[in-house]
C-alpha positions as CSV (number, residue, x, y, z in Angstrom):
1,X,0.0,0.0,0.0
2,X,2.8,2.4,0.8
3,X,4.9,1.4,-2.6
4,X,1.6,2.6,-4.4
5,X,1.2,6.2,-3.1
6,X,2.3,9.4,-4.5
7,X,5.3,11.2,-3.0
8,X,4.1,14.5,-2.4
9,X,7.3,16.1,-3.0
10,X,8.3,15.2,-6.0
11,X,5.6,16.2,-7.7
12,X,3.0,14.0,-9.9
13,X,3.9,10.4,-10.7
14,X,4.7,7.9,-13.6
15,X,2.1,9.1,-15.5
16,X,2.7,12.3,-15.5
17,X,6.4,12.2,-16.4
18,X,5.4,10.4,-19.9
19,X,3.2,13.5,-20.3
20,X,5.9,15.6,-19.7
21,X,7.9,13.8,-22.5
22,X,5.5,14.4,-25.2
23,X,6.7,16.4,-28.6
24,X,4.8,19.9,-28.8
25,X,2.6,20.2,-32.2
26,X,4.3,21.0,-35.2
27,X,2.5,23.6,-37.0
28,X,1.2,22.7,-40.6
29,X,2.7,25.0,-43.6
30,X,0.3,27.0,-45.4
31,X,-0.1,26.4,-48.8
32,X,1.8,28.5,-51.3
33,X,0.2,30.6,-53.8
34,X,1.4,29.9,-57.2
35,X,2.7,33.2,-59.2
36,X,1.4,34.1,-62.3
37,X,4.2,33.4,-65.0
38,X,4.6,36.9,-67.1
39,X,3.1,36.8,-70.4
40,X,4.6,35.8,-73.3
41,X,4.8,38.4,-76.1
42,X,3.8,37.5,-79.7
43,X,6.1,38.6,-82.2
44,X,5.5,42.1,-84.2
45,X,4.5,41.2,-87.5
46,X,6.9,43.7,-89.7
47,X,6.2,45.2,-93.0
48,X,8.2,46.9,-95.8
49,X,8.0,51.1,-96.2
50,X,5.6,52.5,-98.9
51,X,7.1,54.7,-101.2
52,X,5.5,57.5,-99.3
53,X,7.4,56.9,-96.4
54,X,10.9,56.7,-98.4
55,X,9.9,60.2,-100.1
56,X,9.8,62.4,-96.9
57,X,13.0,61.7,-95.6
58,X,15.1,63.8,-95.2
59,X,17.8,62.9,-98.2
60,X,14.7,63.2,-100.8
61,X,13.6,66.1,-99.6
62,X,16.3,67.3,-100.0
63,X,16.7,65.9,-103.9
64,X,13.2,67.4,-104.3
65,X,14.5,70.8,-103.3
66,X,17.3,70.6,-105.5
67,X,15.0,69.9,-108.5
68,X,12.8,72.4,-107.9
69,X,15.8,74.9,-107.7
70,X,16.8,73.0,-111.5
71,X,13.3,73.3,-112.7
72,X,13.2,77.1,-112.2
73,X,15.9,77.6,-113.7
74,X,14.6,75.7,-117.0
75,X,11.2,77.7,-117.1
76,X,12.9,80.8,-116.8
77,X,15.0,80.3,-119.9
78,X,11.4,79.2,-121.3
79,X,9.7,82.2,-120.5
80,X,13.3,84.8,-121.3
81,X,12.6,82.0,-125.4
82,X,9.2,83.0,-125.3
83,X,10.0,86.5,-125.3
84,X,12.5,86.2,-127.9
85,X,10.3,84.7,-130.1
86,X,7.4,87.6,-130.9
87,X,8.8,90.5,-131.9
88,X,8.3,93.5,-130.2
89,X,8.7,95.8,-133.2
90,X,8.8,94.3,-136.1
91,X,10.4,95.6,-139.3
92,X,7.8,97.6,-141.4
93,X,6.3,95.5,-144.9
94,X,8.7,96.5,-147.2
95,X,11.5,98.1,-145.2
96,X,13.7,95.5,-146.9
97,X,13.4,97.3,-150.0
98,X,14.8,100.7,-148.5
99,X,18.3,101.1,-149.0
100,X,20.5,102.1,-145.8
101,X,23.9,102.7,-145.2
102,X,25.8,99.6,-144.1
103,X,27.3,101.4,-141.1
104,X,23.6,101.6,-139.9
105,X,22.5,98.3,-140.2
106,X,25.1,95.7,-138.9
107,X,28.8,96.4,-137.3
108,X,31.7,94.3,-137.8
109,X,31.8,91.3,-136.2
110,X,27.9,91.2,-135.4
111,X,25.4,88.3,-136.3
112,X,22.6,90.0,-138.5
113,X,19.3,90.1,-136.2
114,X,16.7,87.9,-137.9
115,X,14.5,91.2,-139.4
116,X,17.3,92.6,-141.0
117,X,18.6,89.6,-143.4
118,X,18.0,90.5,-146.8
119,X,17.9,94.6,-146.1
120,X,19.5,96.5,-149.6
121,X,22.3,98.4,-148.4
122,X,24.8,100.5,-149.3
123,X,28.5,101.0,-149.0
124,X,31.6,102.7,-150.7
125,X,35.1,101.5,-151.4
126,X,38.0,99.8,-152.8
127,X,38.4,96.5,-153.8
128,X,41.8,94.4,-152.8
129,X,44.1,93.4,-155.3
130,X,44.0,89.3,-155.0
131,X,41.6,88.6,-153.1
132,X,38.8,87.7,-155.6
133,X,37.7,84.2,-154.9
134,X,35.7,81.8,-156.7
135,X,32.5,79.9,-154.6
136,X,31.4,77.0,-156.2
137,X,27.7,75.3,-156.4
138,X,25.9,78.7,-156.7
139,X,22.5,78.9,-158.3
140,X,20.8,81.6,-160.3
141,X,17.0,81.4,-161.5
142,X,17.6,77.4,-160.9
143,X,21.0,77.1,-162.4
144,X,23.9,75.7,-161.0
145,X,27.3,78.0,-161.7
146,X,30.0,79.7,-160.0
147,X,29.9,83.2,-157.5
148,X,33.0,85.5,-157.8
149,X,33.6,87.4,-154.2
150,X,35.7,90.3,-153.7
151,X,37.2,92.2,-150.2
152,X,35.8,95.3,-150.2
153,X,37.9,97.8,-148.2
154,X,35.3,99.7,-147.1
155,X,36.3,103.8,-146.9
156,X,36.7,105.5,-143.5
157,X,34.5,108.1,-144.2
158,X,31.8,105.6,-144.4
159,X,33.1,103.4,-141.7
160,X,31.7,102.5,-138.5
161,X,35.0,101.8,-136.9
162,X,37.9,103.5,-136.6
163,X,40.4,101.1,-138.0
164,X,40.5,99.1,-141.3
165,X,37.3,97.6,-142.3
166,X,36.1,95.2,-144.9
167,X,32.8,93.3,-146.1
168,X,32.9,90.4,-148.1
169,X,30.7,91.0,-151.6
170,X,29.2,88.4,-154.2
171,X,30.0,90.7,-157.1
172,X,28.3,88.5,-159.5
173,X,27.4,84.7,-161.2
174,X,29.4,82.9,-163.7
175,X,28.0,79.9,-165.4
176,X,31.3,78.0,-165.7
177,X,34.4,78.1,-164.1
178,X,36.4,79.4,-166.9
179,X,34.3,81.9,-167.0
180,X,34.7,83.2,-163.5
181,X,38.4,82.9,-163.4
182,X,38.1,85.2,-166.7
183,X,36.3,88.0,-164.7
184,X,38.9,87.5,-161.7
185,X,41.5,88.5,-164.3
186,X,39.5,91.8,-165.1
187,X,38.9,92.4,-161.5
188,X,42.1,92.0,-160.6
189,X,43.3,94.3,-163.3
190,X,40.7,96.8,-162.2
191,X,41.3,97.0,-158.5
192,X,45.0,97.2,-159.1
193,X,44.1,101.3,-160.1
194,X,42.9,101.5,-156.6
195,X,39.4,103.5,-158.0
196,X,36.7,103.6,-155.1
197,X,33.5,101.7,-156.3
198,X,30.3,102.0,-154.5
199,X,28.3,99.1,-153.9
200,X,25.1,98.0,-153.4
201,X,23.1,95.1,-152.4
202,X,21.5,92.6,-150.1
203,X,22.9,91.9,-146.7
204,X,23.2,88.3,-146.0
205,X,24.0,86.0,-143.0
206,X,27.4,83.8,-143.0
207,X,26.4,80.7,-144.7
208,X,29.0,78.8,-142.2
209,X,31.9,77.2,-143.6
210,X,32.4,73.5,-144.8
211,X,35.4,71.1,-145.6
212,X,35.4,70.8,-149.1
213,X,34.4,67.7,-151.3
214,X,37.2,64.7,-151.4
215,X,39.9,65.1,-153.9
216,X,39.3,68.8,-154.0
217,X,41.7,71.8,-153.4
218,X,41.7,72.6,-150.2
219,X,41.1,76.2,-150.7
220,X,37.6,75.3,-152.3
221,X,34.7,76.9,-151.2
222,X,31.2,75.8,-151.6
223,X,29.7,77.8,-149.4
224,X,29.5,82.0,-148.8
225,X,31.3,82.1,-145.4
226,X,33.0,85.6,-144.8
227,X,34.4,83.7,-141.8
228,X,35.9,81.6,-144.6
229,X,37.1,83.8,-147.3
230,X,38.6,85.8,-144.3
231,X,41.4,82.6,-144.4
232,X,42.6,83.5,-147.7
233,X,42.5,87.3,-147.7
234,X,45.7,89.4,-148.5
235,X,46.7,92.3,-145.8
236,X,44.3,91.4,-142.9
237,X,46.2,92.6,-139.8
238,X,44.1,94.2,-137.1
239,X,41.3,94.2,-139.4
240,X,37.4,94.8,-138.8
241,X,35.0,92.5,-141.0
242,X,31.4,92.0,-141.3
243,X,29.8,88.2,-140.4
244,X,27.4,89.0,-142.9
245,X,27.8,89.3,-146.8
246,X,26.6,91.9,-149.5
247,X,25.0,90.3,-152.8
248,X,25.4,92.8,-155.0
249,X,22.5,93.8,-157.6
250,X,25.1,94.9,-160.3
251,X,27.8,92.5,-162.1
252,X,30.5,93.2,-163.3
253,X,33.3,92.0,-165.6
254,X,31.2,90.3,-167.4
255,X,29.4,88.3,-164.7
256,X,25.7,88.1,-164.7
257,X,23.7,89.9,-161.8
258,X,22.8,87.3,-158.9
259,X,19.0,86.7,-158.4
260,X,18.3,88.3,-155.2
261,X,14.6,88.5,-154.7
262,X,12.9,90.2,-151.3
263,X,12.7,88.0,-148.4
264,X,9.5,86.7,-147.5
265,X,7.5,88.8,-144.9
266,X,7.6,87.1,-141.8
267,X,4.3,87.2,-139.3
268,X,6.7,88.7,-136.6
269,X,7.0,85.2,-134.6
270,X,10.0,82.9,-134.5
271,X,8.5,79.4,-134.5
272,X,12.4,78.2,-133.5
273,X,12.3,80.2,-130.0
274,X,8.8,79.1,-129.5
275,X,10.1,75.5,-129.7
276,X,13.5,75.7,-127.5
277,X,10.8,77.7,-125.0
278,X,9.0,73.8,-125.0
279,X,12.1,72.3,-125.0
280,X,13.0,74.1,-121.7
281,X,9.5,72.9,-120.3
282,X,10.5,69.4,-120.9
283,X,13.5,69.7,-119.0
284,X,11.9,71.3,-115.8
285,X,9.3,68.3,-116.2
286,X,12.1,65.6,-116.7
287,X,13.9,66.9,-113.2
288,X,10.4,66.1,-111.9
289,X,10.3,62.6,-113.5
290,X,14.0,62.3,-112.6
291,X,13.6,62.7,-108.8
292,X,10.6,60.1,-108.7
293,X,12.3,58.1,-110.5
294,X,15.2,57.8,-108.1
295,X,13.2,57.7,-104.9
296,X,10.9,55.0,-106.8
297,X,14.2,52.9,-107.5
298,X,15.2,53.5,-103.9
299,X,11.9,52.1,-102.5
300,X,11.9,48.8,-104.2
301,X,15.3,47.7,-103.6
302,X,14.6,48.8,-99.8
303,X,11.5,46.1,-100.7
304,X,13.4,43.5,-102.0
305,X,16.2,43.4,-99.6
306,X,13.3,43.1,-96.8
307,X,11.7,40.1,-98.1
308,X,14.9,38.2,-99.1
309,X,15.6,39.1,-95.1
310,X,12.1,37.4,-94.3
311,X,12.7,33.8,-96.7
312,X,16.1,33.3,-94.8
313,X,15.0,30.2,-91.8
C-alpha cells in the first residue's frame, strides 16, 4: 500500500512524467500561392515602307528641293525664249526694200538680227588686189554656176570703226568656171588702179563654212562664209569684217547679176524660239520625272532586300 502512493514532494507520478515527455505540435505550412508566369509576347509582325514613307525623308527632300531649284531655272529660260520669239517691233512691210547705209544696219563682227537679213544696203570702197575668190555650187534662176567674191575695203568716211574695215561681196554669177576665173582677171586688173566703187546690195548672213568635197583643193569653197574667205585674204592685220555678206545687184566683168529676190515677210513670230521655249519645259518636267524616278528605285530595292531578309529560316 505504501509502494503505491504518490510522493508529495516530487511532484506528480509515472504518469505524469510520460506526459511531460511528449513532442509539442508541429504547425502545418500553409499552402503557397502559385505566381502568375509573365506573359509571353507575340512577335510584331513587320512590314516593308511604302514609297511615301521613303519620299519624306530627309535625303529626298532634300533631292526634291534641288530639283525644284533646277526646274526654275529651266522655265525661266522658257519664259526669257518666249519672249525672244514675238517680236516686239517688227520691221515695217517693205522696209527690206529701202536702202540704208551699211554702217547703220550691222557692225563688224555682229550676227545680223533675224529682221534685218536681206535689207539692200549700201556702201563705198575699194576693192583688194587678190583677193577675188571663186564659190562654187551657186545657183541663179535654178542654175547651177559659180559666185566670184571680192574684199571690199570699205572707206573711212563711211566706216563704223575706226580702224581698217572690210565686207565680203558676191559681185556676181558665172556659169562655168572658166568663165569666172576670166572675170577674176579683169577684176584683178581693175582693183589694181585702186578706184573707189560704191556698192550696193542685199545683206546676208554667214552661210558657215564646210570642208570641201574629197579630192578637192583645199582652198575650195562651196559655201559664202566671210568667216571663210577671211582665211585667204591678202593684208588682214588688225582688221574689222562683217559676219554677214553683200550680194550685190550689179555685175561686173562680165558676170551676170545674182538673183536676189525680197525676203519673205515674216508674221513677226520665231516658230524656233517658240520650240527651245517647250524644250525648256520638258526639261523642268524631266527633273520632276528624274527625282521620282530615283526615290521609286530606292523604295523597291529597300523592298526586295526586306523580303529576301524574311525567306532566310
Amino acid at each position: 500500500m505504501t509502494g503505491a502512493m504518490t510522493d508529495p514532494s516530487t511532484g506528480s507520478g509515472a504518469g505524469e512524467e510520460g506526459v511531460a515527455d511528449a513532442e509539442p505540435p508541429v504547425a502545418e505550412p500553409e499552402p503557397s500561392v502559385a505566381e502568375p508566369e509573365p506573359p509571353v509576347a507575340e512577335p510584331v509582325e513587320a512590314f516593308p515602307p511604302t514609297l511615301r514613307e521613303v519620299m519624306l525623308r530627309p535625303r529626298w527632300i532634300g533631292m526634291l528641293l534641288l530639283c525644284l531649284v533646277v526646274a526654275g531655272v529651266f522655265a525661266w529660260l522658257g519664259q526669257w525664249q518666249l519672249g525672244r520669239a514675238v517680236q516686239i517691233n517688227p520691221v515695217p512691210p517693205g522696209a527690206t526694200e529701202e536702202v540704208q547705209p551699211l554702217a547703220d544696219v550691222a557692225l563688224p563682227g555682229e550676227y545680223l538680227p533675224e529682221p534685218l537679213v536681206g535689207q539692200r544696203v549700201q556702201t563705198r570702197g575699194v576693192w583688194v588686189p587678190g583677193d577675188f575668190i571663186v564659190v562654187q555650187s551657186r545657183y541663179n534662176d535654178g542654175a547651177p554656176g559659180f559666185w566670184v567674191t571680192g574684199q571690199l575695203r570699205i572707206d573711212p568716211d563711211v566706216s563704223a570703226t575706226v580702224g581698217p574695215t572690210s565686207v565680203a561681196v558676191a559681185i556676181g554669177w558665172a556659169a562655168t568656171e572658166n568663165d569666172a576665173r576670166a572675170a577674176i582677171e579683169k577684176l584683178d586688173a581693175e582693183a589694181s588702179a585702186g578706184e573707189t566703187v560704191e556698192v550696193t546690195g542685199r545683206l546676208i548672213s554667214d552661210e558657215g563654212p564646210v570642208l570641201p568635197p574629197r579630192g578637192e583643193d583645199p582652198q575650195t569653197l562651196t559655201r559664202m562664209s566671210p568667216a571663210a574667205l577671211l582665211g585667204q585674204w591678202h593684208d588682214v592685220d588688225a582688221l574689222f569684217v562683217y559676219r554677214p555678206y553683200v550680194a550685190s545687184v550689179d555685175a561686173s566683168a562680165g558676170l551676170d547679176a545674182i538673183s536676189s529676190p525680197a525676203p519673205i515677210e515674216g508674221s513677226g513670230i520665231n516658230w524656233l524660239n517658240i520650240f527651245y521655249a517647250v524644250e525648256w519645259a520638258v526639261f523642268a518636267g524631266f527633273a520632276f520625272y528624274l527625282w521620282y524616278r530615283l526615290a521609286k528605285d530606292a523604295w523597291e530595292k529597300e523592298v526586295e532586300d526586306f523580303e529576301d531578309e524574311a525567306l532566310q529560316p
